[in-house]
ChimeraX commands (.cxc) that place a marker at each C-alpha (Angstrom):
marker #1 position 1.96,-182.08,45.21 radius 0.5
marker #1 position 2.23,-185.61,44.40 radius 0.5
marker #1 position 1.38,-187.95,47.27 radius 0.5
marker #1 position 4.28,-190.37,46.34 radius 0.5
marker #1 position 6.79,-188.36,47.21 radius 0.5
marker #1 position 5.90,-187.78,50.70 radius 0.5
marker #1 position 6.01,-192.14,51.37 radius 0.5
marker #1 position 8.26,-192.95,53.56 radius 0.5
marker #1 position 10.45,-192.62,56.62 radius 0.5
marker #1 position 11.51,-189.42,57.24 radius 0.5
marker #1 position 13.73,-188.09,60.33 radius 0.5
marker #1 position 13.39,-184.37,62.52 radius 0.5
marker #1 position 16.41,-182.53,61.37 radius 0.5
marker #1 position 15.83,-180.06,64.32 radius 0.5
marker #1 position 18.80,-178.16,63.48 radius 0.5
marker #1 position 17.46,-176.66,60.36 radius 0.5
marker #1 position 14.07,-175.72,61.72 radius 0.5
marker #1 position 13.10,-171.95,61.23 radius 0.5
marker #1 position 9.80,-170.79,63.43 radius 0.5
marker #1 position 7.03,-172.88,61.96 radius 0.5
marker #1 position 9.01,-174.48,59.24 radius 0.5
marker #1 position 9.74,-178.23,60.25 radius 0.5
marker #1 position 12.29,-179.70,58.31 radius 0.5
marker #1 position 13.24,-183.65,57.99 radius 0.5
marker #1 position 15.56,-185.36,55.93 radius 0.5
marker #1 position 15.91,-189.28,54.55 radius 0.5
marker #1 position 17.42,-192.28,56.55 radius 0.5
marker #1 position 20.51,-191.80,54.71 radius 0.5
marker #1 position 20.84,-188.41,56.03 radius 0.5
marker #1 position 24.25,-187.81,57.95 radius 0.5
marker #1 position 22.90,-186.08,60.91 radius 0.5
marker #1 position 24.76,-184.25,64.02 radius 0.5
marker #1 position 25.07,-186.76,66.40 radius 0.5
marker #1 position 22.44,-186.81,69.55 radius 0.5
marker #1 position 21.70,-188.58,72.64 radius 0.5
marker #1 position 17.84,-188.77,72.38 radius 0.5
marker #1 position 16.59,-190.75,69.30 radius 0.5
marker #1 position 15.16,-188.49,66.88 radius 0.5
marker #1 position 11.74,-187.79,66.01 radius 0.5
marker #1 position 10.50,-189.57,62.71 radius 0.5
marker #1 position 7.08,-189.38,60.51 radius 0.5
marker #1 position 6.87,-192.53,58.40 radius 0.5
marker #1 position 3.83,-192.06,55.55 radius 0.5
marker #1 position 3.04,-195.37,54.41 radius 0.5
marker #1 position 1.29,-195.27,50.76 radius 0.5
marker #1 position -1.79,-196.53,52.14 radius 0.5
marker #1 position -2.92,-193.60,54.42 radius 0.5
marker #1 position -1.62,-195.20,57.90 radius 0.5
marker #1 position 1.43,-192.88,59.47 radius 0.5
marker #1 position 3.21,-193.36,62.47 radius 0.5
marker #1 position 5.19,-190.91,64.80 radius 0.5
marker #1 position 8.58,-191.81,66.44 radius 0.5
marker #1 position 9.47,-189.38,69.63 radius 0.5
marker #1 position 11.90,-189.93,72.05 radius 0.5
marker #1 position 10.72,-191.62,75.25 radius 0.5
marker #1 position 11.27,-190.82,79.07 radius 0.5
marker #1 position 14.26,-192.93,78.71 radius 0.5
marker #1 position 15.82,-191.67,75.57 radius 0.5
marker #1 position 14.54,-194.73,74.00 radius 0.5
marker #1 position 12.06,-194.61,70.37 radius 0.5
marker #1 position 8.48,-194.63,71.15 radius 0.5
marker #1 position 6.10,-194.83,68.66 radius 0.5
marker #1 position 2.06,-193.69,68.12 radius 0.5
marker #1 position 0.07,-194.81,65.19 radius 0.5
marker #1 position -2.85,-193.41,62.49 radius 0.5
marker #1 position -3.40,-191.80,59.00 radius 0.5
marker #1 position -2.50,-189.16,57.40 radius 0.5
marker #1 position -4.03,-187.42,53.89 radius 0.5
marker #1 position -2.59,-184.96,51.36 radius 0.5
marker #1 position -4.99,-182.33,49.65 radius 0.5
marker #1 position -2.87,-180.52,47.19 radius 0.5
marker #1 position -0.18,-178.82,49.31 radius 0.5
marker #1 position -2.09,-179.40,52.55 radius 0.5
marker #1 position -1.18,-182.61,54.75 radius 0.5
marker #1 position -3.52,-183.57,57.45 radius 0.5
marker #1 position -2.08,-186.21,60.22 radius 0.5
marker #1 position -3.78,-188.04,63.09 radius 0.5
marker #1 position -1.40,-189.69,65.23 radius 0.5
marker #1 position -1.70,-190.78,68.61 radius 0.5
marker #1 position -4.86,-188.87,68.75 radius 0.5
marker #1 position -2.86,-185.19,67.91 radius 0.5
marker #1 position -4.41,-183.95,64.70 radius 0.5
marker #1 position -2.11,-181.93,62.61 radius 0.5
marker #1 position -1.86,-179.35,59.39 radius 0.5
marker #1 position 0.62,-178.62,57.58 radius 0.5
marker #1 position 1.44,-176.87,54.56 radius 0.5
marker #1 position 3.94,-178.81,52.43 radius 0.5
marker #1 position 6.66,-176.43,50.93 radius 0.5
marker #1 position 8.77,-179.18,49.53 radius 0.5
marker #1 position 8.79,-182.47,49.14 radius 0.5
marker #1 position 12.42,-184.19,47.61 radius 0.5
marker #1 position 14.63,-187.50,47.58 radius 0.5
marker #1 position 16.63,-185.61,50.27 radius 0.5
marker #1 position 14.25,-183.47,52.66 radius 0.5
marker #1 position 10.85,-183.13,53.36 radius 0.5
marker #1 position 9.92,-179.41,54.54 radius 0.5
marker #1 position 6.62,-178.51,56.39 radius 0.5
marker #1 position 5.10,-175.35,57.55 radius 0.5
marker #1 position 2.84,-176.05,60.70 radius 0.5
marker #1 position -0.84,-174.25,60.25 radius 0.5
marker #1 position -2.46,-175.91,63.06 radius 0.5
marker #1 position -2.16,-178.72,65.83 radius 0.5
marker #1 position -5.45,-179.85,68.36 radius 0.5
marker #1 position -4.13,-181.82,71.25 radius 0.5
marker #1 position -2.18,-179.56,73.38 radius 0.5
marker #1 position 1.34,-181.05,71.92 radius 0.5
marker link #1:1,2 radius 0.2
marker link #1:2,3 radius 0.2
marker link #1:3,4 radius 0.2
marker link #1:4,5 radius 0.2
marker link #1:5,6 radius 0.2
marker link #1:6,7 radius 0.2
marker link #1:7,8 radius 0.2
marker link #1:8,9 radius 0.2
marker link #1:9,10 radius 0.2
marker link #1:10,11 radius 0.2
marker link #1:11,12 radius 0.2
marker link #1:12,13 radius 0.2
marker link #1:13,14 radius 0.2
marker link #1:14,15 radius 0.2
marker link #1:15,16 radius 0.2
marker link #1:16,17 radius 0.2
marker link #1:17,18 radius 0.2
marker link #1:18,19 radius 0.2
marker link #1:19,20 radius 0.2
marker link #1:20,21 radius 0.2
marker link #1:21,22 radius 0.2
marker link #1:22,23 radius 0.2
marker link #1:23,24 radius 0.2
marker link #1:24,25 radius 0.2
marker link #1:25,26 radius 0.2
marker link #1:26,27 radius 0.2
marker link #1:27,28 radius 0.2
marker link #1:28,29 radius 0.2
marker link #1:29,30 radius 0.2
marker link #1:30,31 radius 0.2
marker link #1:31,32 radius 0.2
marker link #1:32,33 radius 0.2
marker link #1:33,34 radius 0.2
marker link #1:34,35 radius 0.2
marker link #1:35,36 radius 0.2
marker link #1:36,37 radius 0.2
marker link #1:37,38 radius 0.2
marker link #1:38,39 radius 0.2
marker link #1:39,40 radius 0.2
marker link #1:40,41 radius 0.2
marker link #1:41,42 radius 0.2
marker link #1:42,43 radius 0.2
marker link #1:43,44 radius 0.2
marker link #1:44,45 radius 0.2
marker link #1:45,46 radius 0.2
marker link #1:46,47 radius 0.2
marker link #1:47,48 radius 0.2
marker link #1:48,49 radius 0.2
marker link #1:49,50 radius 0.2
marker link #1:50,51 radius 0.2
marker link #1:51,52 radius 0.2
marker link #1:52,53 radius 0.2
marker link #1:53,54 radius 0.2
marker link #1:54,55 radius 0.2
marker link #1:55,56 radius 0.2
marker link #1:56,57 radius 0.2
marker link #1:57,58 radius 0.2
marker link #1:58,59 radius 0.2
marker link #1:59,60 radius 0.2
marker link #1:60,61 radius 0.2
marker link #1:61,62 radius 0.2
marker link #1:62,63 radius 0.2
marker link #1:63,64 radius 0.2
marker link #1:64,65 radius 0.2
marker link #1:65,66 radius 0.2
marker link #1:66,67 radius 0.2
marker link #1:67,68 radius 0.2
marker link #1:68,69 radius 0.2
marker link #1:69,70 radius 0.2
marker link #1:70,71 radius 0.2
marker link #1:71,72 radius 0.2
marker link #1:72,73 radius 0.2
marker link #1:73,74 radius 0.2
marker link #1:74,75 radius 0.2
marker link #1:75,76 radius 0.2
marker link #1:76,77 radius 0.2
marker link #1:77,78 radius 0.2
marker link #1:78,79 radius 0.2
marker link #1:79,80 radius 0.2
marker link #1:80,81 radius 0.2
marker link #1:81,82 radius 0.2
marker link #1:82,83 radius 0.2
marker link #1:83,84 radius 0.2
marker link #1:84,85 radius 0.2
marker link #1:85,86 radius 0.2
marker link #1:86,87 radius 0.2
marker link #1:87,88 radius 0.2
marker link #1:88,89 radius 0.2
marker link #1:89,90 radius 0.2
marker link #1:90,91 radius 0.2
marker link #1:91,92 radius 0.2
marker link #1:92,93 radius 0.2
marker link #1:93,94 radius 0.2
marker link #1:94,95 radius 0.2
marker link #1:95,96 radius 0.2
marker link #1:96,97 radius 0.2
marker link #1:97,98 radius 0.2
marker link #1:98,99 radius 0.2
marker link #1:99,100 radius 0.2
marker link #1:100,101 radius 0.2
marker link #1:101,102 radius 0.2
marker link #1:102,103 radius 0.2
marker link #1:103,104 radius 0.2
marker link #1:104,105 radius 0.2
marker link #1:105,106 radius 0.2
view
């Protein structure tokens, strides 16, 4: 899997989620709209990731910390959550995960 294409801001696209498969999709995704802000990952190229989630008012909050890719596995620490996933696909136009594990109780 190459690293590069993972960089970036991506956006939940709850809507085509299937069991553990997480799928998110670029800002210039049209999505449904939605009265909660949605939750993003952004991977920037130099390890650091943040989270976006929607707060107890609706409003963007985010939670900060790195993230790694080992072939097709991706490894993030954010707001002291760690999380695995498996990487299925990676495109301009979606980003697909399949969760293997999460520590933290979220």
């Amino acid at each position: 899997m190459d690293r590069d294409r993972l960089v970036g801001v991506w956006y939940h696209s709850i809507e085509e989620d299937q069991d553990d498969r997480l799928v998110y999709r670029g800002p210039g995704f049209e999505f449904p709209r939605s009265r909660a802000a949605r939750d993003s990952i952004t991977f920037h190229d130099d390890g650091t990731a943040s989270a976006g989630s929607a707060g107890p008012v609706d409003a963007a909050q985010l939670e900060h910390g790195a993230w790694a890719l080992d072939g097709e596995t991706l490894t993030m620490d954010v707001g002291g959550v760690e999380r695995t996933y498996e990487v299925e696909s990676a495109a301009a136009d979606a980003l697909v995960l399949r969760r293997i594990t999460q520590d933290g109780g979220r």
